[in-house]
N, C-alpha and C positions, 0 to 999 in steps of 0.2 A: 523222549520227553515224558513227562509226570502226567499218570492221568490224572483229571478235573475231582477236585476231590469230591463233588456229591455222587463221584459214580464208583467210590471204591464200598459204599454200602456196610462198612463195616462197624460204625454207629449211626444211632436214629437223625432222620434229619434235624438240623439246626433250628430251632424255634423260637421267635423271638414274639413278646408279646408292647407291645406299645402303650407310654403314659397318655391318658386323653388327651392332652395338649397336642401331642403326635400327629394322633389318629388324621384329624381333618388336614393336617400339612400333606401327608401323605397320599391322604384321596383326593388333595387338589391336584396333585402331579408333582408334587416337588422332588426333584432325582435323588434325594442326600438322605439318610437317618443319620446324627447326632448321639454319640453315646448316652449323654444326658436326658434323651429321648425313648431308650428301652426301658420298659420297667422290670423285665424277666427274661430270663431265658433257659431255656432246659440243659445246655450245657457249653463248655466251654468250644469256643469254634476256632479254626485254624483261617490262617489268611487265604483268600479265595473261594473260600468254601461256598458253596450258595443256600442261604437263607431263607426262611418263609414268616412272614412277617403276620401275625394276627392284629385283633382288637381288643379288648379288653372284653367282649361278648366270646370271644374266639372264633370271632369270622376273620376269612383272610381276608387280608387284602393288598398283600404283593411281595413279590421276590429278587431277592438281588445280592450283590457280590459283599461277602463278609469281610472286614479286617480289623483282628483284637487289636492291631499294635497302633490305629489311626482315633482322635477323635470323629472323621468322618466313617462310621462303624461300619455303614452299609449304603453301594451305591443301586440303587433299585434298577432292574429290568423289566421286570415286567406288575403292570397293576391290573387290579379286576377279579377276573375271574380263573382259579386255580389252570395252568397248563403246565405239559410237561417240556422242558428245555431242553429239549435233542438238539442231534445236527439238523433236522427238517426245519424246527422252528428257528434256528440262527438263520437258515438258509430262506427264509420267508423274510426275516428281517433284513438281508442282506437285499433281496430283491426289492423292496419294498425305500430300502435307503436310495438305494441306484437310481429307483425309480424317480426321485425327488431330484435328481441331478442332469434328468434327461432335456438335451437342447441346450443344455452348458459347456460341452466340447464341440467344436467344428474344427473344420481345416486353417481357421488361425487360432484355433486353441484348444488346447493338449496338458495342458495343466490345471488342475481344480482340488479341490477338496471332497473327496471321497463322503468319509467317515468323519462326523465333527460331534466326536464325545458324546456326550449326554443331551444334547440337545437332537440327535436322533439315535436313539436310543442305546448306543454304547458306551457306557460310562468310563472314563479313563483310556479311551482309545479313540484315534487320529489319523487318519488312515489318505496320504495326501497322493496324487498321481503327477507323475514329470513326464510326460511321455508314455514309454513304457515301462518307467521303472514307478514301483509303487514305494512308499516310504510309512511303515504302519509305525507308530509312534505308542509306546505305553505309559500308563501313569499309574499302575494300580499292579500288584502282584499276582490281581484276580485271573489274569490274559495269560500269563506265562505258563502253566499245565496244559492250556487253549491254543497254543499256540500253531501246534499243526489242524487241529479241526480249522483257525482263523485260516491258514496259508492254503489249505484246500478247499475252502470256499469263495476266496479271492482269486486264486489261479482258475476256477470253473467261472467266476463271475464275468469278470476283468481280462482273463488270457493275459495278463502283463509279463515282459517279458524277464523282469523280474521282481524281488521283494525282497527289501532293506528292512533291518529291525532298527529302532532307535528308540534309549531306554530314556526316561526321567532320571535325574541325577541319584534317588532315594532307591533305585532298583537292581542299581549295580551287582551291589550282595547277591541279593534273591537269586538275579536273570544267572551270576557265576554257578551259584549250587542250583538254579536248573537248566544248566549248560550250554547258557548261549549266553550272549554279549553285545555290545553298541556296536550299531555299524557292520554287526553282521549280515552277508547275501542271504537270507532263509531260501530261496528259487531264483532260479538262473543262473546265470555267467558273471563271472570277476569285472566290477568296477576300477576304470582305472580313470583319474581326474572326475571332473563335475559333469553333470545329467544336465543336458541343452533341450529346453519346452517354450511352448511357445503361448502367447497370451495377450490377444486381440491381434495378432498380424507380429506381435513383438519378440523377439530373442531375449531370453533370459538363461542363466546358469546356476546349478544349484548343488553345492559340493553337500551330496545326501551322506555321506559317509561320516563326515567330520564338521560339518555345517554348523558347530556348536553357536557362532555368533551371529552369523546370518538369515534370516528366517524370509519366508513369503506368508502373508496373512490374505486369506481374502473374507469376505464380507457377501453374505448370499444377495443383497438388493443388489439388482441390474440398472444403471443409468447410461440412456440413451444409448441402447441397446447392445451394451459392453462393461463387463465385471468389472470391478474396480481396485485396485492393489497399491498396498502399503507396503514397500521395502523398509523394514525395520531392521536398525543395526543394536539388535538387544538378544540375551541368551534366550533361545528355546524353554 
């Protein structure tokens, strides 16, 4: 696979400098930069690349996944105070997601939502469990160079016994020229029919391979002490 491009080092980091109107969207938390919301930047950036986003003073104030070809330019990771984005710090974040999900699987339930995008902190990534199989979902080209650092800190986190990729329809291209595809096994053994989980005491099936129309949604509030699920018959 392609390494992440901020680590090929071969031009200066990507710099983006923000209009005032920006600025305060961005220190309130909002996940998104808006192309109409850069005023500057030092040079032209490629899709995935990672970003450092300044002020108009040229203080930082956050970092995130770059893409020319989208109005949504840049989805942010991180805000505040300058860090560096290794595998340590994904691997902090990864604990840290897990940890918000603790006391939501027991012995009747095996299915949950791992990884829920940007609302904890992974922008354009979905990351759902059936059991043992995990199903990480992309929506962003940022994840595809990432894509083995992602698989080897879910396989340490999680042990699953395995891990399904499944692309957004707009990734296809990309995922071909970085040579993986829908529905690919990235770890573990060959899928054959639909992944059996279970959710509150309940049997359910879920074809992760080809599942184009079928979805499970869940919803983090707990009533009366059992998650709550919408089978929805609409595309992914």
């Amino acid at each position: 696979m392609a390494t992440p491009p901020e680590s090929t080092a071969a031009a200066p980091r990507l710099k983006l400098t923000l209009r005032p109107s920006a600025e305060s969207i961005v220190r309130s938390g909002h996940p998104w930069i808006y192309s109409d919301s850069i005023r500057s930047q030092n040079r032209e950036g490629e899709a995935g690349e990672l970003a450092v986003i300044y002020d108009r003073k040229n203080q930082f104030l956050a970092m995130g996944f770059y893409d020319p070809a989208s109005p949504l330019r840049v989805r942010i990771l991180h805000f505040g105070k300058p860090v560096t984005l290794d595998e340590s710090w994904w691997r902090a974040r990864l604990e840290e997601t897990l940890a918000r999900r603790e006391g939501v699987a027991d012995e009747e339930t095996n299915g949950l939502r791992l990884i829920n995008g940007e609302s904890d902190g992974w922008p354009g990534l979905v990351v759902d469990r059936y059991a043992g199989t995990l199903v990480m979902k992309l929506y962003t080209p940022a994840w595809l160079p990432r894509l083995a650092m992602l698989q080897g800190l879910l396989v340490a986190a999680t042990a699953p016994e395995r891990i399904v990729l499944r692309l957004s329809r707009n990734l296809q291209a990309k995922a071909t020229a970085a040579g993986v595809s829908d529905g690919q096994i990235l770890h573990g053994p060959p899928l054959d029919g639909v992944v059996t989980f279970l959710e509150s005491g309940l049997r359910f099936e879920a074809d992760v391979l080809r599942g184009k129309r079928r979805a499970f949604f869940w919803i983090s509030a707990r009533t009366g002490g059992a998650s709550r699920r919408w089978r929805a018959g609409r595309r992914c």
